[in-house]
N, C-alpha and C positions, 0 to 999 in steps of 0.2 A: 400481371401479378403472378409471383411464382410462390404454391402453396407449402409449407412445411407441417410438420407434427409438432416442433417444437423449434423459438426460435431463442440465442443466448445472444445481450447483449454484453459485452466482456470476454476476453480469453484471458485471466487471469488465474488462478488454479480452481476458483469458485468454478466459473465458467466450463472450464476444459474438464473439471470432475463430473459437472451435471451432464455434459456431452459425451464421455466417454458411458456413463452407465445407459444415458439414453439411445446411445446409439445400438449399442451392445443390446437393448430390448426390440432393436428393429424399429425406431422413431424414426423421420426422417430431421436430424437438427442440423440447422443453418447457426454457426458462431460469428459476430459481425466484432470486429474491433476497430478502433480508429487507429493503431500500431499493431506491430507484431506481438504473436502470443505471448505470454508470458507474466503478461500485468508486472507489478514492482520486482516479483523475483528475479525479474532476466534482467534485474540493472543491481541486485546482489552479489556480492563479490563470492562468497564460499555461505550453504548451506550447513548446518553440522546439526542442525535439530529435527530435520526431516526422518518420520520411522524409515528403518530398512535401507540407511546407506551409512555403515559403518565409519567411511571415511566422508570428509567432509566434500561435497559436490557444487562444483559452481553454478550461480544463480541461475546462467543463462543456461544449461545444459540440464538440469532440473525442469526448468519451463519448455524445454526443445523435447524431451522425451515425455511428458503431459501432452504437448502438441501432437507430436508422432500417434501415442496413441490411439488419442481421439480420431486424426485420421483412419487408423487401422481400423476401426472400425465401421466407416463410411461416414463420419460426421464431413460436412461441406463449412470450407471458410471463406468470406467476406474480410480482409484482413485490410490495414491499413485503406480503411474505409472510413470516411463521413457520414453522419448521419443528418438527414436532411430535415424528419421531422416522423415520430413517435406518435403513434395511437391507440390506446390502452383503452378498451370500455368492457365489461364483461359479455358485449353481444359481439364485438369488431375488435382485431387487433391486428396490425399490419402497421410495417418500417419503411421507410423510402430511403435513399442513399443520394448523398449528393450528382451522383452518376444518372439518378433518374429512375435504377433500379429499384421495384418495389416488391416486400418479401409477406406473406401474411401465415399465421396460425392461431391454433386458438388455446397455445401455451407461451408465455414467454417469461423468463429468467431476468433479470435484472442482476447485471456482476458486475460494474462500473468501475466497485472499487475506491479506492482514496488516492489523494497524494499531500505525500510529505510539501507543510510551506515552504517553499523557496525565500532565500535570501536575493536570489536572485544578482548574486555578487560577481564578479568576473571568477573564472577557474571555478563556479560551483559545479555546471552541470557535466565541465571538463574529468571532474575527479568525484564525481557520483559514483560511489560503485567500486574505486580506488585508491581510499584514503578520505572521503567524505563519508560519513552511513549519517543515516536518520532513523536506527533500530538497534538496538544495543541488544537483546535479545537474538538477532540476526547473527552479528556481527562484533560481538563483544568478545569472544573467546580468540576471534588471532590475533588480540591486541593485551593478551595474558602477559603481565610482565614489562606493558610498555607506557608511554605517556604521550597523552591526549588531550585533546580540548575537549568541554564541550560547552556549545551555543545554546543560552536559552537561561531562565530561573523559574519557569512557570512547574503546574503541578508535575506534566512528562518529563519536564529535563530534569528535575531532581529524581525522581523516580527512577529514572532510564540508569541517572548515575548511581543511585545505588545498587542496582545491577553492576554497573562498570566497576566501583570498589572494591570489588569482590575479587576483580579480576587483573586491572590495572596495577602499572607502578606507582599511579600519581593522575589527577585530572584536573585543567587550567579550566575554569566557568569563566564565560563571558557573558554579561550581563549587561544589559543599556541601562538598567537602573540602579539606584543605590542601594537597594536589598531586594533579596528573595523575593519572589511573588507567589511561591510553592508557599501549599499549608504549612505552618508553623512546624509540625510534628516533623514531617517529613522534610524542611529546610533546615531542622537542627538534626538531625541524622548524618544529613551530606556535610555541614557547616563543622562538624565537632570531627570528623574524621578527617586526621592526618596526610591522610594523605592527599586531600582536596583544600586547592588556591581560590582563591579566586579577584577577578577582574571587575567590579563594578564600576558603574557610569562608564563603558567600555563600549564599544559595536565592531566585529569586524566591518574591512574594507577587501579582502581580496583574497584569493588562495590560491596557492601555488607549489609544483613539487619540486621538489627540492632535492634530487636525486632520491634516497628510500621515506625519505621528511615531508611533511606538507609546510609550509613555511604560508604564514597568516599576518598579512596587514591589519593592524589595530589600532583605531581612533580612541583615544581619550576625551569621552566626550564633553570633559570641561573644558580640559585644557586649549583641548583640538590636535594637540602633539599625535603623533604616529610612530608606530613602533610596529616591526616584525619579529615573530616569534616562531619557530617550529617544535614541531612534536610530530609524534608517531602516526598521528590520524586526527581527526574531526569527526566529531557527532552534532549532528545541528536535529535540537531539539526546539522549535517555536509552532509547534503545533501542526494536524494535518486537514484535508481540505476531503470533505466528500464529493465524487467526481458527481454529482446529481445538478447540472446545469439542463441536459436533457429532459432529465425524470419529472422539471418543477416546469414541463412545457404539458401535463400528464396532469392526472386527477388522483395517483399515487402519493397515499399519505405520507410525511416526513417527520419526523419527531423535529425538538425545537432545535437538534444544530444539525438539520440537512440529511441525517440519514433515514432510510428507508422504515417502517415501522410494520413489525410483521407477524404473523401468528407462530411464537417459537417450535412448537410441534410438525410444524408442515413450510414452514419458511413463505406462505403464500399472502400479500401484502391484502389492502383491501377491495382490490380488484378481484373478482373470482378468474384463475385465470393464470394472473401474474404472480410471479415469484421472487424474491427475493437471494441472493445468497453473497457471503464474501463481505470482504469492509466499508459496502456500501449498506448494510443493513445493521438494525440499531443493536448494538453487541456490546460487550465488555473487553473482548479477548480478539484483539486482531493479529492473528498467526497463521500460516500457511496453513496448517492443519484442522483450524476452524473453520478456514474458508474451504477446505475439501468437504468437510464435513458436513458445511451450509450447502454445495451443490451436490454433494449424496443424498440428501434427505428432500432438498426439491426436486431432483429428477425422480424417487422412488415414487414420491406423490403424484407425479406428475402421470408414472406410466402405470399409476395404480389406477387416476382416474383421465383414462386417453380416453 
């Protein structure tokens, strides 16, 4: 077993924030991820809300200089790692790795993180990133002026478009059902403005580009008939998944839809011990800059009480 000071599950910007300040105080922290650093950013096409980069910076080049970072400071990574099996009690806390490798301290971070649900369509995970988004907040502004889809009617997808509105020429909703399933208020908001269509009893079937177009197969789901349609981009909004398949192996509490439930002051769950930070913990606001802000405040705690 190899000992640390602090250990982070996640390299997402949660993650690689609480690592870079704890490293920077002389901890020793181990960052284990099952892929490379980055978490969702480094599959975001251009950043433009991030403080201190005037021009807008791509996803994956934002998460590579976070990474960089943290290394400069002596943080140690476990990357495109498995985890074999999680032990969180506030006397014992130690991770194994599919490899066999075993890591223990008597701090650990919890930055898991979420993912956007999958359509799981052909050409989705193809053009994630390059004409698909699942954040309109992200990715809403290089699409000023253009027209787009978006998938979904629930509380996010209408939301997200009213963000897009603002910014858009025009937005095609695709919906499986016959009406909105977003609150009333916020379904006639999208529904009374101009410049929003929409497709009900509709599902895509496919995406594809289409030289600078994403070109979208669509089922009518009365009829059955199919049609392909293109526009500027895709936003698929049908809800996101808290990465906590691991964490429910754990005695770490969950609020009722799977995320972490934490002491907001201290980000410290109800383990003494363990930490929470990033969109795996129970929030309102899931943004790059909240999740910096989740592993600022648990690593401060963390090297307040090493």
């Amino acid at each position: 077993m190899t000992n640390y000071d602090l250990i982070i599950i996640g390299a997402g910007p949660a993650g690689l924030t609480a690592a870079i300040y704890a490293s920077r105080a002389k901890l020793r922290v181990l960052v284990i991820d099952k892929s490379t650093a980055g978490g969702q950013v480094k599959t975001t096409h251009q950043v433009a809300n991030f403080p201190g980069f005037v021009e807008p910076i791509p996803g994956y080049k934002l998460a590579q200089n976070m990474y960089k970072q943290a290394q400069l400071y002596g943080t140690e990574f476990k990357l495109i790692s498995n985890i074999k099996e999680l032990y969180l009690t506030p006397k014992e806390k130690w991770v194994t790795l599919t490899s066999g490798e075993k890591f223990e301290a008597p701090f650990f971070i919890l930055a898991t993180g979420r993912s956007p649900r999958l359509l799981n369509l052909p050409g989705e995970k193809e053009l994630a990133g390059n004409g698909i988004s699942y954040c309109a907040t992200c990715d809403g502004d290089f699409y000023k002026g253009k027209d787009i889809f978006v998938i979904g009617g629930g509380n996010s997808a209408m939301e997200e478009s009213l963000l897009l509105l603002q910014l858009v020429n025009s937005i095609t909703v695709i919906h499986q059902f016959d009406e909105l399933q977003a609150e009333k208020i916020t379904a006639e908001k999208v529904t009374s403005n101009p410049k929003a269509t929409f497709m009900y009893s509709h599902e895509p079937r496919k995406f594809e580009a289409v030289g600078d177009k994403i070109a979208v197969e669509i089922e009518n789901l009365k009829t059955h008939e199919h049609v392909t349609l293109e526009r500027d981009g895709v936003f698929i909004f049908v809800g996101m998944i808290p990465n906590n398949e691991l964490i429910k192996g754990t005695d770490v509490k969950l609020n009722k839809y799977g995320y972490i439930s934490i002491n907001e002051q201290t980000m410290e769950t109800n383990i003494p011990g363990v930490y929470a930070a990033g969109d795996i913990r129970d929030k309102f606001q899931w943004q790059i800059t909240t999740a910096v802000s989740d592993g600022t405040i648990a690593a401060l705690n963390i090297i307040k009480h090493r």
